[in-house]
N, C-alpha and C positions, 0 to 999 in steps of 0.2 A: 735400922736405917741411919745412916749418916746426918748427920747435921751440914749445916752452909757456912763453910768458916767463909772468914775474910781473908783472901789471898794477902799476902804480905810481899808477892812477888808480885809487882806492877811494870807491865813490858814497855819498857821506854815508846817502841814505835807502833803499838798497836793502836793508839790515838789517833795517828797521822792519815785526814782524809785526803785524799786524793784533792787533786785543786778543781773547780770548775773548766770542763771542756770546752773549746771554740767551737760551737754548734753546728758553722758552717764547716768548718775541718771534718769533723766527727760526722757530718750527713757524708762528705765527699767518701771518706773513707766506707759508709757502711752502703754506699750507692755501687762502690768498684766490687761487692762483693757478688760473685754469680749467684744466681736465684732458679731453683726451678719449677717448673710449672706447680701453682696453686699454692706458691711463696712470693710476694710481692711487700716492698717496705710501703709504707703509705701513714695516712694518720689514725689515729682514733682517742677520744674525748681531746682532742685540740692538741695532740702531740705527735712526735714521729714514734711509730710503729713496725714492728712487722706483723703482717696478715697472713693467716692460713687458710687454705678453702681447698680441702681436697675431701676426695668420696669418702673416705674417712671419719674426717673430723673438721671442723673451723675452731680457729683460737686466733687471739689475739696476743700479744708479748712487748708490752711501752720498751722503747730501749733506756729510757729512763728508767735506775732501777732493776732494770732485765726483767720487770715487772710483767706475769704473765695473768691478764684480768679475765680470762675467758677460755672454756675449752666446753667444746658441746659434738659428743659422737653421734654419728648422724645417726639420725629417727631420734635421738635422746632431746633432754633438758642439759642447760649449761651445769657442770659440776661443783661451779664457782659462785659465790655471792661477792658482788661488787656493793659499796655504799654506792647512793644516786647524790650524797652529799661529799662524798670524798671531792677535793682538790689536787689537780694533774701540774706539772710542771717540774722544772731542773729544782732538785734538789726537796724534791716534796716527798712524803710520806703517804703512798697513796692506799686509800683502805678499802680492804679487801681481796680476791684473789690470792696469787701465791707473794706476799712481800718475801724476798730475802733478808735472815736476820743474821749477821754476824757482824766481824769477828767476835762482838761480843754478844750478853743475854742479856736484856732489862738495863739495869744499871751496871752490867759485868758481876763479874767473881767478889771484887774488892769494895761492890756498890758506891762506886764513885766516877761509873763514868759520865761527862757532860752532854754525849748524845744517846739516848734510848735505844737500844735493839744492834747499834753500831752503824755502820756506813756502807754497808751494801747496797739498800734499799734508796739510798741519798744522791747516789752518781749515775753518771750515764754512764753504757755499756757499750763497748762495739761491740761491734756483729762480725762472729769470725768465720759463718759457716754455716751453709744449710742444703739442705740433700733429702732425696727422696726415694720412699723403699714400696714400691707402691702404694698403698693409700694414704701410709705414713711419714709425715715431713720429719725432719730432725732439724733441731735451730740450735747454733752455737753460740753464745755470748760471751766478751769478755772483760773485765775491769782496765781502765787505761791504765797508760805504759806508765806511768807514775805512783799508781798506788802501790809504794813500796815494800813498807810494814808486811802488807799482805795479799796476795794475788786472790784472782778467785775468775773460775768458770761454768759455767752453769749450762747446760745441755737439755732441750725439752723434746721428747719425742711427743708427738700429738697424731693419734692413731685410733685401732677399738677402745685402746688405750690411753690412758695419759703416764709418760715418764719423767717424772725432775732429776736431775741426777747436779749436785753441787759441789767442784771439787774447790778447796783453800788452801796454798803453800805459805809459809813463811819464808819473809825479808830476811832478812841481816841478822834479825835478833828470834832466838828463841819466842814460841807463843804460847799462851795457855789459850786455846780455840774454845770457845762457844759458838754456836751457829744454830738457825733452824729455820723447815719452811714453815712459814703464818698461813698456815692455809686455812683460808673462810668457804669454808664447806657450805651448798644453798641447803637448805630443807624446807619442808615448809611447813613446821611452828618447833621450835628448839623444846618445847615445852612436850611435845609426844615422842621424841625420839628415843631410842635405846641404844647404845655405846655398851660395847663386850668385845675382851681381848686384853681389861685392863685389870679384872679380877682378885684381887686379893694382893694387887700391888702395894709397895711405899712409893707416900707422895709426900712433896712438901707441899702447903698450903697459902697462896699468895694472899688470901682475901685473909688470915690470919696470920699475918707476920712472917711465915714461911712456918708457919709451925707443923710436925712430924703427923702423919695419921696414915690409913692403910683404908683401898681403895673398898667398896663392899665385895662383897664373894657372888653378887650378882650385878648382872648387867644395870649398868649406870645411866639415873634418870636425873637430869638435870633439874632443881626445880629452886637455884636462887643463884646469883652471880658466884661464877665459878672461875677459879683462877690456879691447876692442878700441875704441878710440876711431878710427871708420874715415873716413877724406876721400872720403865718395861719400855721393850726397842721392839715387840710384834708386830704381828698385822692388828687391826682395829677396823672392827665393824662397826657401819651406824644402820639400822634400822630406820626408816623414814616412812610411815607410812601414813603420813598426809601432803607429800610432797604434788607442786601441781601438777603433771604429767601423770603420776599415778603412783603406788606404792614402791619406793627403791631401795636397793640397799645399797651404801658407799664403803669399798675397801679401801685401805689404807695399807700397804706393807711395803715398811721401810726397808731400809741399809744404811749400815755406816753408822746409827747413831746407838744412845743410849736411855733418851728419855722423851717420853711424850708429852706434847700438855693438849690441857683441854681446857677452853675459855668462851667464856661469855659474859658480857656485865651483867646481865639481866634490866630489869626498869630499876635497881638501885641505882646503878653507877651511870645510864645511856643520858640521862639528863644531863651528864659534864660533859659528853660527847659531842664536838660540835660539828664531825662530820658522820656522825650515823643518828640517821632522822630520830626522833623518840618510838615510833612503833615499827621500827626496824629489828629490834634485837631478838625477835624472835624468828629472824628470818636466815640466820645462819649459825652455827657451831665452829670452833677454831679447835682441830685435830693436829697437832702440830710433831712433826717427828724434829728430833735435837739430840745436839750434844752440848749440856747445861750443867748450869751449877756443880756437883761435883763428879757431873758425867762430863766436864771438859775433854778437850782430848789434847796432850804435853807437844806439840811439834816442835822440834829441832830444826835451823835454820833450812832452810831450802827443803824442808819434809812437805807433804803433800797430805789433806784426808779427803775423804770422797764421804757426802751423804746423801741420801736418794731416796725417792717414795716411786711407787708405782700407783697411779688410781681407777679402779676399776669400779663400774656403775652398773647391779646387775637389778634385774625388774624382778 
């Protein structure tokens, strides 16, 4: 396995966030956009939203962010673990659900960029598009007309199924792309779960410096803050069989990317947390599909990647 150099190639424009949107522009604009039945924009935790409510599925999606906080197929449990202490609003980092992370990862390639995870998850999004396939809605989102550096659209279908699909072009200048969804998986106690699919991979290790080690050759049981930058782009199983609704299983299979992580503080780290309660952190898993650290991906000005999870909740 590779080690995590420090790129020595730093993209002049991948820093450049977008500027803050005119909120009354930005509603007017995602107001003219047609909607069909069991898609309506509206609010949710004190912000503008779009709602889903079809025979299907309900979800919610902040346009803030393009942030998608909820998806629950009918008869089921949400798939999603939201904090009840996270904070909503322009330009906030809101915890849990699917955050968007790019352009970059962490502190980037070069570990030195001034905003964490990048600027996806920071901006508003218009809303470029939604459609219905019987029971399943499709919602388009897209980054404003000014985030140069680097475009980005994001696509959710919300059906038996749940689809993310995430595409990011480059501006003017060559990119070295990081990106991934945050997804905070519900369970119900992180401490009995089993995770398999990830098997005898290399990982780097965040909670030790990034340091090299290779995943067990059996299904992986969580039992201290875990922080796993993993070299496998599969499917991943979670095993839950204390979740509240009843015993489930959650798939996970990507596209597009190269590497997975898997996080949780544990009660080490939830004490500095100051938006997930203290006996929260047993209440969700962060299965993350990416392309990171040296699974970047090189894009050439005006190139396009596409990466995408599909998530299926079977009993």
């Amino acid at each position: 396995m590779t080690s995590n150099p420090q790129s020595s190639h730093v993209e002049p424009g991948t820093a450049e966030v977008p500027a803050t949107q005119d909120p009354v522009a930005a509603a007017a604009r995602d107001a003219a956009v047609p909607l069909p039945e069991g898609v309506v924009l509206g609010t949710a935790h004190g912000v503008d939203a779009v709602l889903v409510d079809t025979p299907a599925a309900t979800g919610t999606i902040l346009l803030d962010g393009a942030h998608l906080t909820s998806y629950v197929p009918a008869g089921g449990q949400d798939l999603l673990w939201m904090s009840p202490s996270s904070d909503f609003g322009p330009g906030v980092a809101v915890r849990g659900g699917i955050p968007l992370v790019g352009p970059w990862f962490g502190p980037g390639r070069d570990l030195a960029r001034p905003v964490k995870h990048g600027w996806l998850r920071n901006v508003r999004w218009d809303l470029v598009s939604a459609r219905r396939e019987g029971g399943t809605a499709e919602v388009t989102l897209r980054t404003p007309e000014d985030a140069v550096a680097v475009r980005a659209e994001v696509v959710f279908r919300l059906g038996a199924q749940l689809d993310v699909d995430l595409t990011l072009t480059a501006g003017p200048r060559r990119v070295e792309l990081e990106a991934a969804l945050h997804t905070y998986l519900a369970v119900g106690d992180v401490r009995e779960i089993a995770i398999s699919g990830l098997e005898g991979a290399d990982f780097l290790d965040n909670t030790r410096d990034l340091a090299e080690d290779v995943m067990p050759e059996e299904p992986l049981r969580l039992t201290g803050s875990t922080d796993r930058i993993v070299e496998r782009a599969g499917e991943v199983r979670i095993e839950d069989g204390s979740a509240p609704g009843g015993a489930r299983r959650l798939v996970s299979a990507p596209r597009g990317t190269s590497r997975t992580i898997v996080w949780n503080p544990w009660d080490e780290l939830v004490g500095g947390m100051a938006d997930i309660p203290d006996e929260d952190w047993t209440r969700f898993v962060c299965i993350e599909p990416a392309v990171a650290k040296d699974g970047f991906v090189a894009l050439e000005p005006g190139a396009s990647h596409r990466l995408g999870v599909t998530y299926r909740i079977e009993g």
